[in-house]
C-alpha positions in Angstrom: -10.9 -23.4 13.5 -7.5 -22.7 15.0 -8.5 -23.5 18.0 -9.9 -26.7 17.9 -7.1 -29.0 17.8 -3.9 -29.1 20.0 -1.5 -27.6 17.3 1.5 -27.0 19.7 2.1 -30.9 19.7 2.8 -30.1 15.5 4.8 -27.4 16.1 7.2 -29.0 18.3 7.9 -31.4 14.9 8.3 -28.3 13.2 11.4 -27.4 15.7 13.9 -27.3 12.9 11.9 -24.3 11.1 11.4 -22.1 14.0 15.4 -22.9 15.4 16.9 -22.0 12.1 14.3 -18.5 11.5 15.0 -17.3 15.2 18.7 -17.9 14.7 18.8 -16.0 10.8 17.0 -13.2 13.2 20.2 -12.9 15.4 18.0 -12.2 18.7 19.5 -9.6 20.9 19.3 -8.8 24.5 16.6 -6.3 25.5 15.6 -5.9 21.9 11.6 -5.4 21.2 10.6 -8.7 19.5 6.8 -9.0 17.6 6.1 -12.8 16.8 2.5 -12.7 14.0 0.7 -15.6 14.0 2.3 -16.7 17.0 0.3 -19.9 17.0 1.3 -21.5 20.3 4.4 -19.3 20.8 7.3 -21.3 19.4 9.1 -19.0 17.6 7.9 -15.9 20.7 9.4 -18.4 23.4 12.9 -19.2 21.6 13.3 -15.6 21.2 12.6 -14.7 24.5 14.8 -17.2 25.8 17.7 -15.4 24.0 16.5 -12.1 25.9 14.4 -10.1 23.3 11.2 -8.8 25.3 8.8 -10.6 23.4 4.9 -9.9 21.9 3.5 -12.6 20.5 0.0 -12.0 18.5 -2.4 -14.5 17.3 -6.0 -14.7 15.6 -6.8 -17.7 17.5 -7.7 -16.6 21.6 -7.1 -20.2 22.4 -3.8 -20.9 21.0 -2.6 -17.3 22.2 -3.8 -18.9 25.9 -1.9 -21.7 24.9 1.1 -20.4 24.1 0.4 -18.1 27.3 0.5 -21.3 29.4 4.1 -22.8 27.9 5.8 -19.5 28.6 4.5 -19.7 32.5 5.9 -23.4 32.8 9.1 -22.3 31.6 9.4 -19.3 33.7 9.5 -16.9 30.7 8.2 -13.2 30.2 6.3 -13.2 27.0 2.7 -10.6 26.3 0.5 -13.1 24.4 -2.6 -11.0 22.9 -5.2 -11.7 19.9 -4.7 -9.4 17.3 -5.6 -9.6 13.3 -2.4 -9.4 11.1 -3.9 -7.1 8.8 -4.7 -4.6 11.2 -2.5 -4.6 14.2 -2.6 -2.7 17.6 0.7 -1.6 17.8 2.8 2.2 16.7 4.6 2.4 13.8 8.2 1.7 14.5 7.5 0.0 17.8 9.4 -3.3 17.4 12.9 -4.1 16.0 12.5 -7.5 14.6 8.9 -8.9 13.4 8.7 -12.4 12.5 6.3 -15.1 11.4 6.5 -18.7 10.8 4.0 -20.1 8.6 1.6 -17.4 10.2 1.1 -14.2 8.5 1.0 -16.5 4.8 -2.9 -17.8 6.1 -3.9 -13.6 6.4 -6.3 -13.4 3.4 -5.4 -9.7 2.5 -1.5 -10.1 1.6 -1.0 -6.4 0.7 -2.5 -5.5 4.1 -0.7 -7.6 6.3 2.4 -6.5 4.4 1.4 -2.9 4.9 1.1 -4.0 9.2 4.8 -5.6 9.4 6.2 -2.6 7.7 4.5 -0.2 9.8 5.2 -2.0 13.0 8.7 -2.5 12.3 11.7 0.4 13.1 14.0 1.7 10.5 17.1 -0.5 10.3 15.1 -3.2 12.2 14.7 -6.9 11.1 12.0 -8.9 9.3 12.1 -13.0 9.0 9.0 -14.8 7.7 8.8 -18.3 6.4 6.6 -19.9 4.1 6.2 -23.4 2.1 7.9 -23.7 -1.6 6.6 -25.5 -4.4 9.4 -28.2 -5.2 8.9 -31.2 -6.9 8.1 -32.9 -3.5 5.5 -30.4 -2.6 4.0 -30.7 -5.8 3.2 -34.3 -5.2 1.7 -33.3 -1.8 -0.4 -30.8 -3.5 -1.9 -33.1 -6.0 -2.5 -36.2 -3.6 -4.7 -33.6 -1.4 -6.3 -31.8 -4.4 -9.3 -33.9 -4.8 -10.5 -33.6 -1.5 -10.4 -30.0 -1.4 -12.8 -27.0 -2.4 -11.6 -24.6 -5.1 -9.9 -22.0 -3.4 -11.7 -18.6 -3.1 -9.7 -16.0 -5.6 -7.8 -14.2 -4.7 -4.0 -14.9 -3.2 -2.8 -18.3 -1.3 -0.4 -18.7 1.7 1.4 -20.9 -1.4 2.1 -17.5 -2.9 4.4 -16.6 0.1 6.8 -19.2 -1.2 7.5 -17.1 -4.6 9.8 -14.6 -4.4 8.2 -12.4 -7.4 5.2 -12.3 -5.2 7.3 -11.0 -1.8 9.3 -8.8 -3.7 5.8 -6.9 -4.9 4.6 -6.9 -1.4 7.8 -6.0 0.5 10.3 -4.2 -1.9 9.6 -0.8 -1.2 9.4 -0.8 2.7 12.4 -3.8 3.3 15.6 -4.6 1.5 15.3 -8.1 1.2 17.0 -11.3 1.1 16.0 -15.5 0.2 17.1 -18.6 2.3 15.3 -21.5 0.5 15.5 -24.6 3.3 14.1 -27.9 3.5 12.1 -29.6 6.6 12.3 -33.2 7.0 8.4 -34.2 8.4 9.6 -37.4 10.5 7.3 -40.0 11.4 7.0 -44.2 12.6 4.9 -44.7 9.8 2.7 -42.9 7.8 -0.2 -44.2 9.7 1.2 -42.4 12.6 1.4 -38.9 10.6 -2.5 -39.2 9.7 -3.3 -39.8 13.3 -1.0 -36.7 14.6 -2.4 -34.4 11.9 -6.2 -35.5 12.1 -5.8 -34.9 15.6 -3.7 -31.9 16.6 -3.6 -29.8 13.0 -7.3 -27.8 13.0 -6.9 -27.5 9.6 -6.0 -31.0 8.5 -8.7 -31.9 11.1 -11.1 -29.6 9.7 -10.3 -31.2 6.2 -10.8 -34.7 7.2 -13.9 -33.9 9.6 -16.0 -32.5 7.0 -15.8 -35.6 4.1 -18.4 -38.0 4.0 -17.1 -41.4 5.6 -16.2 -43.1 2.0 -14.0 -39.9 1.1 -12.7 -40.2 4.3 -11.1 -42.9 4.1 -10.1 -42.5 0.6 -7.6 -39.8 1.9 -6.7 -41.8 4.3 -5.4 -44.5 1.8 -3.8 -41.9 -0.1 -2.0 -40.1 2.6 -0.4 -43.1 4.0 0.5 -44.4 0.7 2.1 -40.7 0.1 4.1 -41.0 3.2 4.9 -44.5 3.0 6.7 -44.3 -0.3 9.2 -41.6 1.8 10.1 -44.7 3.9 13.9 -45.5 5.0 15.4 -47.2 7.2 14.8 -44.1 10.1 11.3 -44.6 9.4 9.4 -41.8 7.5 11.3 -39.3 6.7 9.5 -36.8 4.1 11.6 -33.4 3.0 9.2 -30.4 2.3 11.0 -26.9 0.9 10.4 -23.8 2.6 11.5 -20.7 2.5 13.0 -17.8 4.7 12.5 -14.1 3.7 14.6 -11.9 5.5 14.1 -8.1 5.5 16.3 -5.0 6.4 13.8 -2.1 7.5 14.2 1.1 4.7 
């Protein structure tokens, strides 16, 4: 599914999020950098242009050949390979920061991609992650998508990322950690314009959309603008979403 949709032409809205985690990180020269979930290597190509050496790993083999493909136009050094957070081919203690930007959240197994960015990552070395809050904003998002969605399969959701109680049970005992709750502003003409991006260049808002039946379709179409359109000022859209930083400290 990841790879069925241009996603690097959402990431590059997302530009705030991936600015303010790679400069929380501190990026050093010559320092061994692994970017999970990579995507299409926005958060791997920022730190690489502040002079870590720079792995990027991603599910998806077409957005790692995508991301592969930006860091050649720019001139930059980056390793792009596919790779499964859960279970990933590196050494323990073989990087000094790990990050991931609304990546590692979508691995299904939480305590076992935990396990793999402690593992991976050196004593003393750095951890940044971010993940989506629940705010009252985000709530509203949530429940204006709900009836167009399956149940989720139990077991934990990349939503759970965004509690702290959660993290802390997954990353206590290998990182000393730390919370900075942000807030994106999703910017748009109108909220006609945001449909068109998302049903176009997000697989899984795509994926979403594709699979109703043409009178649900549509029905989310109606909502969705109507959603964005009530986050209307005189910029145009402008629609705040909380996320959150977690920031580790290797034991």
């Amino acid at each position: 599914m990841w790879g069925s949709a241009p996603w690097e032409r959402v990431a590059d809205t997302m530009a705030d999020i991936h600015e303010r985690l790679v400069d929380l990180l501190e990026p050093r020269l010559g320092e061994r950098w692994l970017d999970v979930g990579t995507g299409t290597g926005a958060v791997a190509l920022r730190a690489a242009r502040a002079g870590a050496e720079v792995v990027g790993v991603d599910l998806s083999p077409v957005m790692v050949e995508t991301a592969a493909r930006l860091a050649d136009a720019e001139g930059l050094v980056v390793e792009f390979a596919t790779a499964d957070a859960q279970q990933l081919p590196y050494d323990a203690a073989s990087f000094d920061v790990v990050s991931s930007a609304h990546g590692v959240v979508f691995a299904p197994d939480h305590a076992a991609a935990s396990r793999e960015l402690a593992r991976v990552c050196r004593p003393g070395g750095r951890l940044g992650l971010t993940a989506w809050r629940s705010g009252p904003d985000g709530d509203a998002f949530a429940q204006m998508l709900a009836p167009f969605q399956n149940d989720p399969p139990p077991g934990p959701r990349p939503a759970d990322w965004g509690r702290e109680e959660h993290v802390h049970e997954l990353l206590d005992e290998a990182f000393a950690l730390r919370f900075v709750p942000e807030v994106w502003v999703q910017a748009g003409e109108s909220g006609e314009e945001i449909w068109r991006l998302l049903t176009s260049c997000s697989p899984p808002f795509k994926a979403l959309a594709d699979a109703l039946a043409p009178d649900e379709r549509e029905r989310l179409h109606d909502a969705w603008v109507a959603y964005y359109e009530k986050r209307r000022t005189d910029a145009g859209i402008r629609a705040p979403q909380e996320y959150m930083v977690i920031l580790g400290t290797r034991r």
